[in-house]
MIVEX-323443 format. One line per field, with one value per residue (C-alpha): residue number from 1; residue in one letter; x, y, z. Coordinates in Angstrom, 3 decimals, always signed. Layout:
<atoms>
pos = (NUM;...);
code = (A;...);
xx = (X;...);
yy = (Y;...);
zz = (Z;...);
</atoms>
This chain:
<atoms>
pos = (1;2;3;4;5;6;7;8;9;10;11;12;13;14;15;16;17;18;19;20;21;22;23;24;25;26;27;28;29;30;31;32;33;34;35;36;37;38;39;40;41;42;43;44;45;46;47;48;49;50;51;52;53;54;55;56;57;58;59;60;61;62;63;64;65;66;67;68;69;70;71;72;73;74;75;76;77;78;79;80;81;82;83;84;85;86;87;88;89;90;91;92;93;94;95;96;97;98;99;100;101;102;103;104;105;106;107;108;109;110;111;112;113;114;115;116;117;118;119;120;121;122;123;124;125;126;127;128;129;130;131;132;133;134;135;136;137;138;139;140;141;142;143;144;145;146;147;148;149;150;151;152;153;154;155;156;157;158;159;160;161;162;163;164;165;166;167;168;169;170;171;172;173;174;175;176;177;178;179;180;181;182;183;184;185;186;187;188;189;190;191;192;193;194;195;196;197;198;199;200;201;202;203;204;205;206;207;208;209;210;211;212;213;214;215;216;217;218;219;220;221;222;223;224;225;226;227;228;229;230;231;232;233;234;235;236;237;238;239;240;241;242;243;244;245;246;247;248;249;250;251;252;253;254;255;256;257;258;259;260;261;262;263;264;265;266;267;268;269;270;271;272;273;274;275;276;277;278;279;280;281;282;283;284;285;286;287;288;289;290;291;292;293;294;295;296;297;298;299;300;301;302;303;304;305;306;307;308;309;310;311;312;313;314;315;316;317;318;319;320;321;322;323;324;325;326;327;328;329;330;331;332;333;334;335;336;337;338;339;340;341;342;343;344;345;346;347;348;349;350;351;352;353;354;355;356;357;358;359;360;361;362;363;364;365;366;367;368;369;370;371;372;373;374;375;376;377;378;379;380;381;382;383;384;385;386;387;388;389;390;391;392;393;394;395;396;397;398;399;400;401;402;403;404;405;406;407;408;409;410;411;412;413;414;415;416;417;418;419;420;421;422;423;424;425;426;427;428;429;430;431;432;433;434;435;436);
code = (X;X;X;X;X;X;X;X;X;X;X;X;X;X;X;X;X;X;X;X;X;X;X;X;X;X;X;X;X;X;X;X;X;X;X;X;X;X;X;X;X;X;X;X;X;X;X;X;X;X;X;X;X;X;X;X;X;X;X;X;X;X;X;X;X;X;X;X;X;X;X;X;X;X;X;X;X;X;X;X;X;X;X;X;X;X;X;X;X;X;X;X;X;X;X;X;X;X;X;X;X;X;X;X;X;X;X;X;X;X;X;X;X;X;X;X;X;X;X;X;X;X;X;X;X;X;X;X;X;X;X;X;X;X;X;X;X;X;X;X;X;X;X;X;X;X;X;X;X;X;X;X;X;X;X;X;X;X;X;X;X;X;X;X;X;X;X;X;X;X;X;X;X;X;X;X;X;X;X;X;X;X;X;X;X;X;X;X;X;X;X;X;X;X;X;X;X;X;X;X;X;X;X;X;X;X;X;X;X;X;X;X;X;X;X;X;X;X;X;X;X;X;X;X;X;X;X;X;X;X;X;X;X;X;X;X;X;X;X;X;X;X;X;X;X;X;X;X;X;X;X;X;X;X;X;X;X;X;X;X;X;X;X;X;X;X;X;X;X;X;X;X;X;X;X;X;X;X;X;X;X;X;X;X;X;X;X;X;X;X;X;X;X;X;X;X;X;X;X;X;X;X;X;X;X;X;X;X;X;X;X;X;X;X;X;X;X;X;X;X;X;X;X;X;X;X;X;X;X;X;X;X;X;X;X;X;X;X;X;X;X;X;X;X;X;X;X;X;X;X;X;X;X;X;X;X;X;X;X;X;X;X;X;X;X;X;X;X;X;X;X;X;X;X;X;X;X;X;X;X;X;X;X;X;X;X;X;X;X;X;X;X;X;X;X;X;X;X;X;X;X;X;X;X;X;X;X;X;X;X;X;X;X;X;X;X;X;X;X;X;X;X;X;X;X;X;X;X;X;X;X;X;X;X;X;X);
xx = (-11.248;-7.811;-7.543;-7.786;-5.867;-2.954;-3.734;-3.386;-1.288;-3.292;-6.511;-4.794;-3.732;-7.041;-8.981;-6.447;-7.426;-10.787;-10.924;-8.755;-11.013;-13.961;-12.385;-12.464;-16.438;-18.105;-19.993;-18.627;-20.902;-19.601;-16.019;-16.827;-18.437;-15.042;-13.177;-15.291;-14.929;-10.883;-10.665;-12.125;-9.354;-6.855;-8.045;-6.513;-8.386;-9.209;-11.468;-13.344;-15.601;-17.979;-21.590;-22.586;-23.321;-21.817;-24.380;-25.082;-22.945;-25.623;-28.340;-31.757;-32.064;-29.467;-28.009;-24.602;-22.666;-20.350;-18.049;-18.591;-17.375;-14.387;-14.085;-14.479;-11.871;-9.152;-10.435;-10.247;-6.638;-5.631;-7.001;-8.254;-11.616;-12.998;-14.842;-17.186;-18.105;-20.711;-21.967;-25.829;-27.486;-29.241;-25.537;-23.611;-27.346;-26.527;-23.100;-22.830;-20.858;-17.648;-17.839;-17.588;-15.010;-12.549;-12.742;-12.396;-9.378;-7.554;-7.754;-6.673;-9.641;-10.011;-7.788;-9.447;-12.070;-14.319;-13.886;-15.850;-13.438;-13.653;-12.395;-9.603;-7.997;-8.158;-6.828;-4.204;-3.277;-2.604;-0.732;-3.295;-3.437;-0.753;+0.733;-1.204;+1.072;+3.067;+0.099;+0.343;-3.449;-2.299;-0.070;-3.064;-5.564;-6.285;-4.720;-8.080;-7.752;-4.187;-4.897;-7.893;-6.580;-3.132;-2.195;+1.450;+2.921;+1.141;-1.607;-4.419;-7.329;-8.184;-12.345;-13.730;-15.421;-15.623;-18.609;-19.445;-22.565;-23.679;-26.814;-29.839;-31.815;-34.836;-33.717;-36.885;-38.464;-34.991;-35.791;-40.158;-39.054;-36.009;-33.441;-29.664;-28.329;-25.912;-22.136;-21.828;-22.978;-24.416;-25.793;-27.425;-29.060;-30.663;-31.962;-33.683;-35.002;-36.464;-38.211;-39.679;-41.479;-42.667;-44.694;-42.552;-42.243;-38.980;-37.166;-34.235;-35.322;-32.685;-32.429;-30.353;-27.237;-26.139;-26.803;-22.612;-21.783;-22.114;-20.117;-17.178;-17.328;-17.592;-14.838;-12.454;-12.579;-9.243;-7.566;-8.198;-8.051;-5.241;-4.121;-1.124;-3.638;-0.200;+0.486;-2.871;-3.783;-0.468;-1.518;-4.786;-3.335;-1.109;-3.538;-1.676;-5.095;-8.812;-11.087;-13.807;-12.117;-12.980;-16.191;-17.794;-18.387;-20.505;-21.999;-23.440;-24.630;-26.658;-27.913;-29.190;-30.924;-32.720;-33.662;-35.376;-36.898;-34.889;-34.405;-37.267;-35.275;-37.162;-38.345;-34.247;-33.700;-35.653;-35.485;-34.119;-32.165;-33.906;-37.133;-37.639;-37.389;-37.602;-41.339;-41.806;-38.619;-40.117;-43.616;-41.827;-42.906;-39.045;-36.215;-33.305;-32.086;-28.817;-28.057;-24.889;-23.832;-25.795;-29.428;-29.267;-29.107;-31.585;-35.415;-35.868;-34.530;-34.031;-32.994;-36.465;-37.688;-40.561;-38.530;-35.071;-32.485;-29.203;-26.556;-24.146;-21.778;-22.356;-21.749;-18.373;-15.546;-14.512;-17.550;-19.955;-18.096;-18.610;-17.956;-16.219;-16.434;-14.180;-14.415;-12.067;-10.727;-8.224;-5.378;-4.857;-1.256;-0.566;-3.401;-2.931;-3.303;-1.902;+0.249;-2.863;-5.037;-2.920;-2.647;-6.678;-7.100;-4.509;-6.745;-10.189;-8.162;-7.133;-8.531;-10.083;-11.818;-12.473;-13.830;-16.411;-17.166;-17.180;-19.774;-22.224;-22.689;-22.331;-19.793;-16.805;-13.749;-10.714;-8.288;-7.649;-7.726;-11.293;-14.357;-18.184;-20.478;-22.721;-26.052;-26.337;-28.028;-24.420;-22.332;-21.656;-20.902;-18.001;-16.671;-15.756;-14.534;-12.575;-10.739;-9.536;-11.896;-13.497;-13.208;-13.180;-15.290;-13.559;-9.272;-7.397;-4.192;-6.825;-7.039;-10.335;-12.116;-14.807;-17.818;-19.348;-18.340;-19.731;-22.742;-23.326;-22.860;-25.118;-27.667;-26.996;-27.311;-30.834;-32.220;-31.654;-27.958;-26.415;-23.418;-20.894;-22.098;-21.509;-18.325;-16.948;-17.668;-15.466;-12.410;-13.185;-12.703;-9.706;-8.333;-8.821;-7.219;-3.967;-3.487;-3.923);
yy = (+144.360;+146.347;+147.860;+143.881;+142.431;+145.495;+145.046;+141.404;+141.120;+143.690;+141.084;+138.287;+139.607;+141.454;+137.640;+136.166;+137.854;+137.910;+133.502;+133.387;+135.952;+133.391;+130.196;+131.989;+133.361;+132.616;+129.903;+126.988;+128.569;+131.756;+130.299;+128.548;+132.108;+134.025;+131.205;+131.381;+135.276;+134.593;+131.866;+134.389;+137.031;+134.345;+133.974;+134.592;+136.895;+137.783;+141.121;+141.071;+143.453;+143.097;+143.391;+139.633;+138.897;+135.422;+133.128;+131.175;+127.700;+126.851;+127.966;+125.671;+125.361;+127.564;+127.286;+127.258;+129.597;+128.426;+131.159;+130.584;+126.904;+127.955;+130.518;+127.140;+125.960;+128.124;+128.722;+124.991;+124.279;+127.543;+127.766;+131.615;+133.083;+135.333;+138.831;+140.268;+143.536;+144.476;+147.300;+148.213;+150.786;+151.788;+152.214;+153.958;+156.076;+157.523;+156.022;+153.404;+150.005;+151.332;+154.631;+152.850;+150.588;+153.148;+154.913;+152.133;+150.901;+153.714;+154.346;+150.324;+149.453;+146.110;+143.187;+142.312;+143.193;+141.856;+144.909;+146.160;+146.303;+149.981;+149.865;+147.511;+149.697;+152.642;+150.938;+149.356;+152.232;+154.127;+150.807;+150.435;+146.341;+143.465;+142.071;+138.168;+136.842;+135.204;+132.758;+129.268;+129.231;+131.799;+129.822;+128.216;+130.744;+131.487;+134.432;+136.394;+137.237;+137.968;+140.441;+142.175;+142.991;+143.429;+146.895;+148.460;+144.571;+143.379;+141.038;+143.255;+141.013;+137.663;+136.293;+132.923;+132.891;+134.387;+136.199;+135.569;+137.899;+136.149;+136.689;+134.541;+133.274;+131.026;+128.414;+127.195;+130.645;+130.331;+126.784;+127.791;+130.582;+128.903;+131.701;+131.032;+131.582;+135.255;+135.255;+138.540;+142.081;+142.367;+138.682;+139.927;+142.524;+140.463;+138.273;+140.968;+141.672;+138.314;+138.418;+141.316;+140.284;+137.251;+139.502;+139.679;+143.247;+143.712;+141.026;+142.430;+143.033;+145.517;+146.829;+150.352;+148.118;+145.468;+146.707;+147.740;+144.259;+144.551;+147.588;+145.576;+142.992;+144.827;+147.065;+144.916;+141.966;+141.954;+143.391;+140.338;+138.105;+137.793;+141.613;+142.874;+143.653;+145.214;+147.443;+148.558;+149.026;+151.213;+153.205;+154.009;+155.385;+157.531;+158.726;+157.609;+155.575;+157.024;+155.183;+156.305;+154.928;+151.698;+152.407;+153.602;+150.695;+149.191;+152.590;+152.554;+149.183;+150.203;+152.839;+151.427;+148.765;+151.403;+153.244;+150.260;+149.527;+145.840;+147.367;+149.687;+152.603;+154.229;+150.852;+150.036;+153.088;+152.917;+149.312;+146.981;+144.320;+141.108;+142.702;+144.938;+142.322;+139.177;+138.191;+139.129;+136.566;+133.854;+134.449;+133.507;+137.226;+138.244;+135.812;+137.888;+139.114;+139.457;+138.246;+137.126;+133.813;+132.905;+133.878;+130.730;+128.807;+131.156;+129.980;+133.882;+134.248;+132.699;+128.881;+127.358;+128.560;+126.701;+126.387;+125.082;+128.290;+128.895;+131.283;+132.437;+134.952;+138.725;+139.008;+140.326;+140.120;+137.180;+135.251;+134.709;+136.689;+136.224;+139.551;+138.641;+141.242;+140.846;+141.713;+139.859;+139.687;+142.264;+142.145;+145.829;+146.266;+147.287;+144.751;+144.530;+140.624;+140.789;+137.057;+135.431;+137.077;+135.934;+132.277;+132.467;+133.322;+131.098;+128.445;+129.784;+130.021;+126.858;+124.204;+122.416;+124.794;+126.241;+123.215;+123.213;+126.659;+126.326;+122.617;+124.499;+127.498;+125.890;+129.082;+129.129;+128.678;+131.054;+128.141;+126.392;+123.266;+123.491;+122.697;+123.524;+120.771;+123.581;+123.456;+122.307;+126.094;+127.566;+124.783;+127.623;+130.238;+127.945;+126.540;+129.711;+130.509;+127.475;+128.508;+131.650;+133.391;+136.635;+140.484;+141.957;+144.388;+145.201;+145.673;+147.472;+148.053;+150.370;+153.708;+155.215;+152.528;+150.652;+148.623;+152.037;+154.486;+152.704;+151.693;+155.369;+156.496;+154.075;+155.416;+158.596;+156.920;+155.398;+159.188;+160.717;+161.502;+161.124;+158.465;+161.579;+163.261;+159.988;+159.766;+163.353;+161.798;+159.045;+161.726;+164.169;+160.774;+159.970;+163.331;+164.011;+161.210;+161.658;+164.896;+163.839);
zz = (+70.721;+70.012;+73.785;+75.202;+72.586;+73.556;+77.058;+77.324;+80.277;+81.904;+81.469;+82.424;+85.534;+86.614;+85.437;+87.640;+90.839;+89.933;+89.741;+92.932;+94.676;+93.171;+94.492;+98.176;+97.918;+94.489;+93.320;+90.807;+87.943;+88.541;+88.275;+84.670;+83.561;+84.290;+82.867;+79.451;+79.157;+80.289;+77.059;+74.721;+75.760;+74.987;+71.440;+68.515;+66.290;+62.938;+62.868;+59.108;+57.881;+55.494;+54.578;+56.288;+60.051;+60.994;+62.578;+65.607;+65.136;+68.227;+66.753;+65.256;+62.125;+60.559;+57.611;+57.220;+54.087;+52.364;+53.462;+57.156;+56.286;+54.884;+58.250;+60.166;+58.502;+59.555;+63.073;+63.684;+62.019;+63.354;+66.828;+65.219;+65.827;+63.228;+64.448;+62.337;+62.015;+60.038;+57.636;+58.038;+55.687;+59.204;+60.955;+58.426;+57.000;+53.850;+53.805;+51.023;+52.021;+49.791;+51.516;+54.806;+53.507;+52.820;+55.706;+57.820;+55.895;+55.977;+59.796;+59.967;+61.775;+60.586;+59.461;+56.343;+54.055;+51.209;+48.763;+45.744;+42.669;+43.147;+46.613;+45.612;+43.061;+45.346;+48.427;+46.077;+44.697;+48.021;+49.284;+52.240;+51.156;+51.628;+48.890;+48.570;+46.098;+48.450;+49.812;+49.117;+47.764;+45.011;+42.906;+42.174;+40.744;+37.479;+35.375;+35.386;+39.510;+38.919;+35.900;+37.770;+41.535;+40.536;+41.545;+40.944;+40.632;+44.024;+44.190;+46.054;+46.548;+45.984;+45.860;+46.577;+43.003;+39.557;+39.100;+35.313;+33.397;+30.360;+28.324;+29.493;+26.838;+26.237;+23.803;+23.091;+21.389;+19.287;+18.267;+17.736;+15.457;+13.638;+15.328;+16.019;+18.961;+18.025;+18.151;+16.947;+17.179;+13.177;+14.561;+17.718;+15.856;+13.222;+15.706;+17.713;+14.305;+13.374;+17.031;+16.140;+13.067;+14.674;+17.197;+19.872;+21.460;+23.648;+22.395;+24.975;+28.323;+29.976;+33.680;+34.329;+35.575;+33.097;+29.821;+30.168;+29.466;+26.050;+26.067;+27.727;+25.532;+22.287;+23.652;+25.411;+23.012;+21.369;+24.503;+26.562;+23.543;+21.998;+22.048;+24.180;+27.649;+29.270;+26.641;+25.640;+29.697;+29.901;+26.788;+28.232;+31.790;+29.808;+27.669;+24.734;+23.610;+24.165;+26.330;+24.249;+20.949;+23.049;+24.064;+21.356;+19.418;+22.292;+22.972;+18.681;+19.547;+22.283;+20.380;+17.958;+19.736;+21.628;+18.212;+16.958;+20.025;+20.713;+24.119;+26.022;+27.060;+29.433;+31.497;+31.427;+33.062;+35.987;+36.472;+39.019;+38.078;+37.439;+39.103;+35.764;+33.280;+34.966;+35.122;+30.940;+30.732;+32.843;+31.211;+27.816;+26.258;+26.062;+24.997;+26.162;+29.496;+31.244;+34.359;+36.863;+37.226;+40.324;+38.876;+37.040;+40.783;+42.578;+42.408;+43.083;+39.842;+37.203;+38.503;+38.269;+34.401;+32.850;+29.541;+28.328;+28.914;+28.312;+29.665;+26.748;+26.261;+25.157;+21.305;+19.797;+17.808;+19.299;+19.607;+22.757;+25.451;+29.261;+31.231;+34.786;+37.690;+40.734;+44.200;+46.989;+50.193;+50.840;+54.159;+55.487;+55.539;+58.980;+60.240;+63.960;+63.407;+60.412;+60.574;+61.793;+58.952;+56.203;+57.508;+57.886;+54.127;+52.864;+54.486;+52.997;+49.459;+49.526;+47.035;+49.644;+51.063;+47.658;+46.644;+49.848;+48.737;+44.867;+45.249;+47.792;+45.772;+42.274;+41.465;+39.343;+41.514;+41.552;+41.385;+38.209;+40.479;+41.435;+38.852;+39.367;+38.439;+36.958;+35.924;+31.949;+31.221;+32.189;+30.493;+27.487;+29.513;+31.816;+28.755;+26.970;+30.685;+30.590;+27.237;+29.011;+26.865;+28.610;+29.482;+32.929;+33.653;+36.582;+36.535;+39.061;+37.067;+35.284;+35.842;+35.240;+37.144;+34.502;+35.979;+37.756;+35.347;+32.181;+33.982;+35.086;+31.196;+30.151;+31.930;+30.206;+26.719;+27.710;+29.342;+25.656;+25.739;+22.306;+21.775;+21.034;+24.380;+26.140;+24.719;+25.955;+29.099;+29.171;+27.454;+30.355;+33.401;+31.386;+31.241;+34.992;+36.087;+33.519;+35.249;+38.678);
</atoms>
């Protein structure tokens, strides 16, 4: 796509004498067929990659994403058409999509991305991504995008929705057994504890990627709440503050629910999510899981329970906490189409095509302008989102980079490691990254 778009004039010319040598011997299908491939050369373009294939506007029966109606957006106001190009686990083999990500952004092969908050930070960091800031669709998002893909004062990324994780839990075993719903940690735990002596078993049913969340929002509670997040980031990179003084409250948490058997360790560890725990959840045997926002609209998951649930926050010191993690589209610096890529996602930021996006989906919106008409089971998780209440589990301006790390420490915690061992871990990532 690079060599014709470079070698436009070169195409033009050679389609040229190919239609006039058509006119003199070819047929009038043959003429429309060189015309069609000559339009396409013409085109503006917009090369994305990501881990989606766009589909056949022709095609029977196929249903259209919200993203690819925000794409149709822009291509129609902007007379654009979007390429994509596409990771497959069989392409790339043992490559994950991040690995592929990186390489491909830092040989500029594409003009944007949709990046893993892990891919963000590093491409921010080595100034491989455009500054956004400047779009007309980001004066309207809210301060959590801003505060997690900002990277060295530039706007990095920006995602067509918030993903929220909240605890999923099923009200009516609550209400049978006379159990409020926790706000706390010292809350959470004597809840798991009344389950217990009413028979249940697992009264926390755990996978080996989300049980982090509660680390994040036992940890990052005051920093995102009414702390100084600046300050306390900026200690943290300069190793002024230890990231395990943070994590460690989380990490004693964990452990203990493990050591009294709230949580089964060894089932959480080799676990998918949602496949693990998911059928003892739906079955009404365990009254706790944790999931992402869109499980509660999936019929796969947990959007068609047989009982009244509610989404709530993880507990801490500030109450019921959602945990938000980021990714985003991303604009490679030196895109070759780089003015027509940053018109294109101003257009799919925009509220109104935020708002297509946001009501198909029944996601939280970036933009402050846009509201989901959620379902009533996430009403307490999008109203403490709504009070700017919340930790990220995902921030760029961040150093040691958190949602992968954690989770991968977790898994330590639940294979036997102790919480001090765990901890060592976290000073040794901080340590080699101060002295990078």
């Amino acid at each position: 796509m690079r060599r014709a778009t470079r070698n436009i004039g070169a195409v033009l010319l050679a389609g040229a004498m190919v239609l006039s040598a058509a006119a003199c011997g070819s047929s009038k299908s043959e003429i429309n067929e060189n015309l069609a491939v000559n339009e396409e050369e013409n085109q503006k373009m917009v090369n994305l990659f990501g881990p989606m294939e766009k589909s056949d506007p022709d095609g029977d029966n196929v249903a259209r994403t919200a993203h690819e109606q925000t794409v149709r957006m822009a291509e129609k106001e902007l007379g654009v058409y979007m390429e994509y190009r596409t990771y497959t686990a069989e392409d790339y083999k043992d490559k994950t999509y991040d690995d592929v990500t990186l390489d491909r952004a830092r040989n500029n092969m594409d003009d944007l991305y949709l990046l893993n908050p892990d891919t963000i930070q590093i491409l921010g960091r080595e100034g491989r991504l455009a500054d956004l800031s400047g779009l007309d669709s980001a004066k309207n998002l809210r301060e959590v995008i801003k505060t997690a893909n900002t990277v060295d004062g530039k706007l990095v990324a920006i995602p067509q929705e918030v993903v929220a994780y909240g605890l999923f839990v099923n009200k009516d075993m609550f209400d049978k057994y006379k159990i409020k719903l926790p706000n706390t940690p010292e809350e959470f735990l004597d809840c798991c504890e009344a389950f217990k002596k009413r028979g249940i078993k697992t009264p926390v049913g755990a996978n080996r990627w989300w049980l982090e969340c509660f680390v994040l929002a036992q940890g990052y509670a005051d920093m995102y709440n009414g702390g100084d997040t600046d300050a306390e980031i900026a200690a943290l990179n300069s190793g002024a503050a230890k990231l395990s003084d943070y994590m460690r409250p989380g990490f004693e948490f964990l452990k203990e629910l493990i050591d009294k058997d709230y949580v089964d360790a060894k089932k959480a560890y080799v676990s998918e999510a949602i496949e693990g725990e998911g059928e003892d959840f739906l079955n009404q045997k365990t009254p706790i899981v944790m999931a992402y926002w869109g499980a509660a609209n999936t019929d796969t998951s947990y959007g068609d329970a047989d009982f009244n649930m509610q989404v709530i926050g993880f507990p801490s010191s500030h109450g019921q906490m959602p945990v938000i993690s980021l990714s985003g589209y991303g604009v490679s610096a030196e895109a070759e189409n780089f003015d027509n890529t940053m018109k294109t996602l101003d257009i799919m930021l925009s509220d109104e095509a935020l708002q297509v996006y946001t009501d198909v989906n029944q996601v939280i919106s970036p933009s402050k302008n846009v509201e989901v008409d959620c379902k009533d089971a996430l009403k307490p998780l999008n109203d403490r989102i709504n009070e700017n209440v919340y930790v990220l589990g995902s921030n760029a301006s961040m150093n040691v980079e958190q949602w992968g790390n954690i989770c991968l420490i977790v898994r330590e915690l639940l294979n036997g490691a102790s919480v001090d061992e765990c901890m060592a871990q976290f000073d040794k990532l901080q340590e080699e990254f101060i002295s990078k």
